[in-house]
The first five atom37 places (N, CA, C, CB, O) and aatype in JSON, in Angstrom:
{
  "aatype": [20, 20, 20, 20, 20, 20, 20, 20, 20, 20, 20, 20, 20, 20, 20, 20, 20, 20, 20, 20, 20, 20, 20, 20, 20, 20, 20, 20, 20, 20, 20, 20, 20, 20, 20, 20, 20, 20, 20, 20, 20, 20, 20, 20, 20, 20, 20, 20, 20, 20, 20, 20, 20, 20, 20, 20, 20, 20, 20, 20, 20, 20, 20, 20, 20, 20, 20, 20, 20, 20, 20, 20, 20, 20, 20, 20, 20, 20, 20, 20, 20, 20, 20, 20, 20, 20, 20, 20],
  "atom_mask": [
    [1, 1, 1, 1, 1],
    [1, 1, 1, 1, 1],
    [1, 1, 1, 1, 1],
    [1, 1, 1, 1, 1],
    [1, 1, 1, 1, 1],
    [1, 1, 1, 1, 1],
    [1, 1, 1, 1, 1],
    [1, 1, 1, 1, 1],
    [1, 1, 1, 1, 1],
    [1, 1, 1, 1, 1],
    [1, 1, 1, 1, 1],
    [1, 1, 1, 1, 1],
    [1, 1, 1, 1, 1],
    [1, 1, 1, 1, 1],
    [1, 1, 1, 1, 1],
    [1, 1, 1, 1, 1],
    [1, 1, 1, 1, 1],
    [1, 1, 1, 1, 1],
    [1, 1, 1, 1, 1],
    [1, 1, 1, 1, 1],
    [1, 1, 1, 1, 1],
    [1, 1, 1, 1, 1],
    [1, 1, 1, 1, 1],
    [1, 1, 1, 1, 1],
    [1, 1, 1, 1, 1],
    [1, 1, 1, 1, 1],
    [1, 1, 1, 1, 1],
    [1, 1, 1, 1, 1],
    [1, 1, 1, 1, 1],
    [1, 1, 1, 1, 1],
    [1, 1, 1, 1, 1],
    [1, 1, 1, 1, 1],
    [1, 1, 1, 1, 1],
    [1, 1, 1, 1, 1],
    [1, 1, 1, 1, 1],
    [1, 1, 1, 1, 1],
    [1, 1, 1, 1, 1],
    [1, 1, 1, 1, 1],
    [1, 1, 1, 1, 1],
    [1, 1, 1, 1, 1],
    [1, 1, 1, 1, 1],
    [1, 1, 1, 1, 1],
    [1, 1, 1, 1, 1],
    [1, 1, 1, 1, 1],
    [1, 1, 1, 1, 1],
    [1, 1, 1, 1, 1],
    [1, 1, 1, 1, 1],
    [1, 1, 1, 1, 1],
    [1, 1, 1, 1, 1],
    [1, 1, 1, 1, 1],
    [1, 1, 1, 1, 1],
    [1, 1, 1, 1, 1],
    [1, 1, 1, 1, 1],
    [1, 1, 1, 1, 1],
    [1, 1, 1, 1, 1],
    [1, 1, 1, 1, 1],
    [1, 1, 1, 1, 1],
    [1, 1, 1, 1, 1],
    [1, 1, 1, 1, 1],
    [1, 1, 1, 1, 1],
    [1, 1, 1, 1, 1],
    [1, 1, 1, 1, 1],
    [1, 1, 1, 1, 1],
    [1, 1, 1, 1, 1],
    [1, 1, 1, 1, 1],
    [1, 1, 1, 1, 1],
    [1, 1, 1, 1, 1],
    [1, 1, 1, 1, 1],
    [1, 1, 1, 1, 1],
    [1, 1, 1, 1, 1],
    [1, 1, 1, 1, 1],
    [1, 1, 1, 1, 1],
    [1, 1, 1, 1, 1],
    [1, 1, 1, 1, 1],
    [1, 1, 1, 1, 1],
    [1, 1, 1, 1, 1],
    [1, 1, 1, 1, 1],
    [1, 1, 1, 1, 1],
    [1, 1, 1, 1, 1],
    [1, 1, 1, 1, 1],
    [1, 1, 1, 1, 1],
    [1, 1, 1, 1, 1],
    [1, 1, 1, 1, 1],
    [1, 1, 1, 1, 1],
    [1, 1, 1, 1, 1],
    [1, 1, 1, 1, 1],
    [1, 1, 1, 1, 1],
    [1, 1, 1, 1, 1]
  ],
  "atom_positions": [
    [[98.05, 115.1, 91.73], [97.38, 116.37, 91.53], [96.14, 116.14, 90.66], [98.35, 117.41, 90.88], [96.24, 115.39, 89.69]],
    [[94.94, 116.75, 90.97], [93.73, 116.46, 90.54], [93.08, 117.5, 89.05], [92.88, 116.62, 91.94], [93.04, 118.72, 89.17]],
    [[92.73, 116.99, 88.07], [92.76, 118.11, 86.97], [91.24, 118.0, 86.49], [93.98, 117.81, 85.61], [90.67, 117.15, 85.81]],
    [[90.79, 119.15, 87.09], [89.16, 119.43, 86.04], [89.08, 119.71, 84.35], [88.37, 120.98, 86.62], [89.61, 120.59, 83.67]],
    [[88.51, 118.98, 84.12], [87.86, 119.25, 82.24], [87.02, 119.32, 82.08], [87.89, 118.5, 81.15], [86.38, 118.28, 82.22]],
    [[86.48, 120.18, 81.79], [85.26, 120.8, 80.71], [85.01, 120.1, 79.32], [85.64, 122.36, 80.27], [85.14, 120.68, 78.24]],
    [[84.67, 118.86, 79.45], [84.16, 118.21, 78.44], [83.76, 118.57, 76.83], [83.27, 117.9, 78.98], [83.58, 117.7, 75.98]],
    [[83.66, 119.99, 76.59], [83.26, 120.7, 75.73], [84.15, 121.53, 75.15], [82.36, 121.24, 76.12], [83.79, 122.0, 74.07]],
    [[85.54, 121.95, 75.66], [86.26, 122.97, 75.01], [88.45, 122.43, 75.94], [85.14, 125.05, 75.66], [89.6, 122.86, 75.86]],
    [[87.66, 121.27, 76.68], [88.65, 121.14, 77.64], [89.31, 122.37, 78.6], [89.62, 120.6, 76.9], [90.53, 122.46, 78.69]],
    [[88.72, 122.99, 79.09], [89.18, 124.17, 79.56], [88.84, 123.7, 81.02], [88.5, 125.57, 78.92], [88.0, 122.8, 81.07]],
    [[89.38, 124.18, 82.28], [89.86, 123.67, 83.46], [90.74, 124.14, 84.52], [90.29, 122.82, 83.16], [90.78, 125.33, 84.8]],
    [[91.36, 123.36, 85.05], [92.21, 123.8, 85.93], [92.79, 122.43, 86.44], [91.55, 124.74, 86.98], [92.13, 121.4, 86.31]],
    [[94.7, 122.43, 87.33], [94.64, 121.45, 88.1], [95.15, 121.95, 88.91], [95.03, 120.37, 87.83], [95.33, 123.17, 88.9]],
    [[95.6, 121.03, 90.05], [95.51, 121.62, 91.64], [95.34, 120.2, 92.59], [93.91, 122.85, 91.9], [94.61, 119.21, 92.53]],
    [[96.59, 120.75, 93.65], [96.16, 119.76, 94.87], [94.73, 120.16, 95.45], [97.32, 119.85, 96.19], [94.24, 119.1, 95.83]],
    [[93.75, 121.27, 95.71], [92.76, 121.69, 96.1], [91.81, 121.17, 95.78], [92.67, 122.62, 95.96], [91.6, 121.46, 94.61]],
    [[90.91, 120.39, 96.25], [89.53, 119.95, 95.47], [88.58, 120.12, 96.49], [89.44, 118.35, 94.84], [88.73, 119.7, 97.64]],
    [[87.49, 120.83, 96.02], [86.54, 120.92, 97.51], [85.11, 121.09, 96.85], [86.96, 122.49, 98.73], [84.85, 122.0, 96.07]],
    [[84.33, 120.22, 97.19], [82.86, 120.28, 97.35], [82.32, 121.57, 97.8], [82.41, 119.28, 98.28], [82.9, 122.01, 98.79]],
    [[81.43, 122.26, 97.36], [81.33, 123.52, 98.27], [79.83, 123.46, 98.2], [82.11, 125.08, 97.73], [79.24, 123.32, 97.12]],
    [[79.17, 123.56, 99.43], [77.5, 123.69, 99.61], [77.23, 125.28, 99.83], [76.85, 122.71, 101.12], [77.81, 125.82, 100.76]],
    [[76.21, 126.18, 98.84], [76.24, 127.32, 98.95], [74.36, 127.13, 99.77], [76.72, 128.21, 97.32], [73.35, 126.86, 99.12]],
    [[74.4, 127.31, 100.91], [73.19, 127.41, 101.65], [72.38, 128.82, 101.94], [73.53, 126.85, 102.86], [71.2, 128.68, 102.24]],
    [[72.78, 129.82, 101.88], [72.19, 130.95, 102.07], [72.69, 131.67, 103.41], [70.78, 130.69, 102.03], [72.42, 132.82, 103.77]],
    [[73.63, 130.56, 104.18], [74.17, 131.43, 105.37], [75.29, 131.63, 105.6], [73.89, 131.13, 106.42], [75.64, 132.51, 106.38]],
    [[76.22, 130.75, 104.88], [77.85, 130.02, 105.26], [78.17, 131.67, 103.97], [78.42, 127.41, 104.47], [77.7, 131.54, 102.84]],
    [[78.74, 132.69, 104.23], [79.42, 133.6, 102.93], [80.07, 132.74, 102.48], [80.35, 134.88, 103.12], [80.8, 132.09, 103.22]],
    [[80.0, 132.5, 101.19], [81.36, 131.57, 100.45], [81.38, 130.52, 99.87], [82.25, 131.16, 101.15], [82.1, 130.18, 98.93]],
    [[80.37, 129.83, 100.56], [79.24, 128.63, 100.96], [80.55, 127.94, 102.19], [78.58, 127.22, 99.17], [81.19, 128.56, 103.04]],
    [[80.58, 126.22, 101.79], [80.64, 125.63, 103.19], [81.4, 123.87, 102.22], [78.51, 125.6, 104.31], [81.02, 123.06, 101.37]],
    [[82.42, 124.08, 102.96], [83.36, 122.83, 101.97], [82.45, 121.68, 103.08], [85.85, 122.82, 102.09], [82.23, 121.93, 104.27]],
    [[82.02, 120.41, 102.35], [81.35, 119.46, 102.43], [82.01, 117.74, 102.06], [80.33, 119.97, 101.65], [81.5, 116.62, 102.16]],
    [[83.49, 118.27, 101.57], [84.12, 117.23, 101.12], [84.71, 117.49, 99.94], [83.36, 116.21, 101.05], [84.51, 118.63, 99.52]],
    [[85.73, 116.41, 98.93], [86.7, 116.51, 98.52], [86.36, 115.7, 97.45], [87.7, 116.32, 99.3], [87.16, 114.79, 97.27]],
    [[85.45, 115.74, 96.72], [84.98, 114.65, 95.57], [83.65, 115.66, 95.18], [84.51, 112.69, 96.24], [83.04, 116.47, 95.87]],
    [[83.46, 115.13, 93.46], [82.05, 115.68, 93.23], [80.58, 115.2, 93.86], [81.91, 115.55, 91.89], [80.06, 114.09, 93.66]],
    [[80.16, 116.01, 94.45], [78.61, 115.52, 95.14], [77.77, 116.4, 94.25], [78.27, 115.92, 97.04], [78.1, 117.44, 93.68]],
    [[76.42, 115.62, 94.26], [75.21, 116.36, 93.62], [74.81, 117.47, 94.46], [73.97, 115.43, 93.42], [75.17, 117.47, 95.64]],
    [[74.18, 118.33, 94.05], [74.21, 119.8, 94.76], [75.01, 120.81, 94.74], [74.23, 119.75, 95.84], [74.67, 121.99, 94.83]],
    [[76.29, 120.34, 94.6], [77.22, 121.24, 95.28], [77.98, 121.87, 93.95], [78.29, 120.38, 96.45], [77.55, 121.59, 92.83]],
    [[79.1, 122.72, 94.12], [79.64, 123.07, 92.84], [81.42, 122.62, 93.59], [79.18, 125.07, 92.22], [81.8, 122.57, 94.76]],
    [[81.87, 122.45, 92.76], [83.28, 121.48, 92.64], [84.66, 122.91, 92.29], [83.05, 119.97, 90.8], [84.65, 123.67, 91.32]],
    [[85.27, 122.9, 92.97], [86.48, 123.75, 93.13], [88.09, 123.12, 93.06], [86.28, 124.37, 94.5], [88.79, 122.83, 94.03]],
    [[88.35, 123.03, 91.98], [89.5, 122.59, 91.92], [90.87, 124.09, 91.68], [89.31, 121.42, 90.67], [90.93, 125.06, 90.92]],
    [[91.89, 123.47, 92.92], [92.99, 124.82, 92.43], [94.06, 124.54, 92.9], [92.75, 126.33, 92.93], [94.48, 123.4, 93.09]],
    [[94.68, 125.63, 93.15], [95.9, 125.47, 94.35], [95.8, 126.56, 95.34], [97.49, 125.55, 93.73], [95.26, 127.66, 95.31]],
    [[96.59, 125.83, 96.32], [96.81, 126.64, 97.76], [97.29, 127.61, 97.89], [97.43, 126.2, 98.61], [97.0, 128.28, 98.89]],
    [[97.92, 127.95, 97.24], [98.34, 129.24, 97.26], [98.35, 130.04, 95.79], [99.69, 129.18, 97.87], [98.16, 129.48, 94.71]],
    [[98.49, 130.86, 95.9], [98.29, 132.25, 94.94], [98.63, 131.73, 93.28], [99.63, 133.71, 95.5], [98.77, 130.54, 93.57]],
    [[98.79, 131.75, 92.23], [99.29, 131.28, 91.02], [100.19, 132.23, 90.43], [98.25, 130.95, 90.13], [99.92, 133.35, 90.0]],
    [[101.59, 131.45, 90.47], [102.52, 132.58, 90.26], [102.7, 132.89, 88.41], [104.13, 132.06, 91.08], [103.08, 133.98, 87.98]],
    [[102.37, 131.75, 87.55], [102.43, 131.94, 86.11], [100.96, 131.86, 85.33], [103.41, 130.83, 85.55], [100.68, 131.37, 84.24]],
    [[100.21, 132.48, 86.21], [98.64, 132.58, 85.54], [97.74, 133.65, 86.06], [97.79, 131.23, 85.8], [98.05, 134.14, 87.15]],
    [[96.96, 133.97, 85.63], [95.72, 134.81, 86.01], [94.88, 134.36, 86.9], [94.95, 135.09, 85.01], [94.29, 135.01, 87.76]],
    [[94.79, 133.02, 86.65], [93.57, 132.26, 87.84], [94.25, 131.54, 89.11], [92.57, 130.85, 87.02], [95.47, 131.43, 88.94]],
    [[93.8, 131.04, 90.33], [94.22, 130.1, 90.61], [93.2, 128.65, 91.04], [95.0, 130.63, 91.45], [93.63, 127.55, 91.38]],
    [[91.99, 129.01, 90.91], [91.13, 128.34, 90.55], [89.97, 128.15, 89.38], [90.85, 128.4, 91.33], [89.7, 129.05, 88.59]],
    [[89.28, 126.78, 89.37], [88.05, 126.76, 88.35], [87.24, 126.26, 89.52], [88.11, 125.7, 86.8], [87.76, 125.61, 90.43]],
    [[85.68, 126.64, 89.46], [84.93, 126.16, 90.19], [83.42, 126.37, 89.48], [85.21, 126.74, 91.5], [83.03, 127.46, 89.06]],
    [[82.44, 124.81, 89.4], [81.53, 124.51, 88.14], [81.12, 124.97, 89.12], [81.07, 123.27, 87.21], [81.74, 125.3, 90.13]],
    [[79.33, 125.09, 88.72], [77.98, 125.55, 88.67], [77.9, 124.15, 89.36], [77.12, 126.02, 87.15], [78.77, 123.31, 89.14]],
    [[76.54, 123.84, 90.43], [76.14, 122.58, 90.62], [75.99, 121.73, 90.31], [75.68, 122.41, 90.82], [75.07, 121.66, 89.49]],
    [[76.57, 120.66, 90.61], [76.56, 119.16, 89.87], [75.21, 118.65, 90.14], [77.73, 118.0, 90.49], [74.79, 118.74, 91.29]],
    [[74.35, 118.05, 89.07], [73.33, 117.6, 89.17], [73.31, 116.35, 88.89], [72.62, 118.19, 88.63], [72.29, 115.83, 89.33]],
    [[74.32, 115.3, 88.09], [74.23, 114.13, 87.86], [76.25, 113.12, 88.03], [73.33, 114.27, 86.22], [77.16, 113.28, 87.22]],
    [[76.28, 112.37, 89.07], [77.54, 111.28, 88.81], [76.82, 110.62, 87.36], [77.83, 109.84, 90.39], [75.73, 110.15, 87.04]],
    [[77.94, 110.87, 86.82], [77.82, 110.01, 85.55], [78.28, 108.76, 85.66], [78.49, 110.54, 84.45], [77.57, 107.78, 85.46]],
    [[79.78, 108.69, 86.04], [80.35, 107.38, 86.12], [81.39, 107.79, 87.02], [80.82, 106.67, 84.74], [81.75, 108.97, 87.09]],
    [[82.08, 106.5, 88.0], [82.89, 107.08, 88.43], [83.95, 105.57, 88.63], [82.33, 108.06, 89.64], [83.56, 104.44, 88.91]],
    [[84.98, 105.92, 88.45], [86.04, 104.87, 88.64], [87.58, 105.29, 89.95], [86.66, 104.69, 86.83], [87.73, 106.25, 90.72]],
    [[88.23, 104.35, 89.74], [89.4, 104.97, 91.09], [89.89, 106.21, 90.63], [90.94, 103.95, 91.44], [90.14, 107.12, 91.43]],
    [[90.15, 106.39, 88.83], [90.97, 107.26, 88.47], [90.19, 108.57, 87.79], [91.93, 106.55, 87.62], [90.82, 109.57, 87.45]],
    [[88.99, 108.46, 87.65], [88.39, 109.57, 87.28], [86.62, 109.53, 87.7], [88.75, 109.69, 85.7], [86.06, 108.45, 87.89]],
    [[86.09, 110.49, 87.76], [84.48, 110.9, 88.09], [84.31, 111.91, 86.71], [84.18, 111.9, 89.94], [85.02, 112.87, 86.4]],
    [[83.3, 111.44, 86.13], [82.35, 112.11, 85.25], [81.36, 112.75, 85.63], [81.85, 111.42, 84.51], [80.64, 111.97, 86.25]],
    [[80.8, 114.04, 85.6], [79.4, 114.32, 86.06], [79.21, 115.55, 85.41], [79.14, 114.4, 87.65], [80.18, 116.15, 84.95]],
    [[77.87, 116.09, 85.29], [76.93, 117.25, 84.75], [76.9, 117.85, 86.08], [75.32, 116.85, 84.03], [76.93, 117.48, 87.26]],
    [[76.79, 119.48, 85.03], [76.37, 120.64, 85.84], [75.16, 120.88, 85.02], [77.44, 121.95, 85.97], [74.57, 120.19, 84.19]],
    [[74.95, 122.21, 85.56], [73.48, 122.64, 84.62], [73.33, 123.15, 83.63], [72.7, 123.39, 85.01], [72.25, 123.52, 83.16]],
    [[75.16, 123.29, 82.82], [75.17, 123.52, 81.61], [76.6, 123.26, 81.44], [74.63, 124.79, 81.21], [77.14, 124.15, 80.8]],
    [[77.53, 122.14, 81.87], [78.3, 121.55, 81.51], [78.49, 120.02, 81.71], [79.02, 122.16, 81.81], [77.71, 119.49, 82.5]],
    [[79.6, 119.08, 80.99], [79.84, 118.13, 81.74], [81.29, 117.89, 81.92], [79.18, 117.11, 81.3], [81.95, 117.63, 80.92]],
    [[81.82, 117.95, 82.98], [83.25, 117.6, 83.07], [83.79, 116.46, 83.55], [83.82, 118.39, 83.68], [83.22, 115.7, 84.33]],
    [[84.89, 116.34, 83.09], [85.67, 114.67, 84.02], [86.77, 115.38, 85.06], [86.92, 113.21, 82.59], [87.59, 116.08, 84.47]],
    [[86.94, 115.31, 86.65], [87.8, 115.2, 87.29], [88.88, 113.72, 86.81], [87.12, 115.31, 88.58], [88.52, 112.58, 86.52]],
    [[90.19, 114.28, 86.88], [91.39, 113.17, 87.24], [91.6, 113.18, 88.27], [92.63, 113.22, 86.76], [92.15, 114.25, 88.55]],
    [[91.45, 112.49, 89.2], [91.84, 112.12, 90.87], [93.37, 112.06, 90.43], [91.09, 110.35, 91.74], [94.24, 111.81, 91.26]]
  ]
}
């Protein structure tokens, strides 16, 4: 299971769900592009179904603008006003 952090306050989410999402101006919703952080896109980590002991069932950043580092077990990268580490 894959867990987003907010580098700054650790705040996040985890979840089998991870999806790249490209918001283009036509797709409502935008448009899943893949399953890892890409530049451009904003990163959605959650679960599949509904969250039965929480308020949320997802977190999803602002566009990633920079891979920081990335190894088998984790990806580092900036948004446009955060930086978080995914745990693969």
């Amino acid at each position: 299971m894959a867990s987003l952090i907010r580098d700054r306050d650790g705040e996040g989410y985890s979840g089998s769900l991870v999806q790249a999402i490209k918001f283009d101006g036509e797709t409502p919703g935008g448009k899943v592009v893949g399953h890892e952080p890409i530049v451009g896109c904003c990163l959605k980590v959650g679960t599949m179904t509904v969250g039965m002991f929480t308020t949320r069932d997802w977190w999803m950043t602002t566009p990633i603008t920079e891979i920081i580092s990335e190894t088998e077990e984790e990806v580092r990268f900036r948004t446009g006003n955060s930086t978080y580490t995914l745990k693969k």
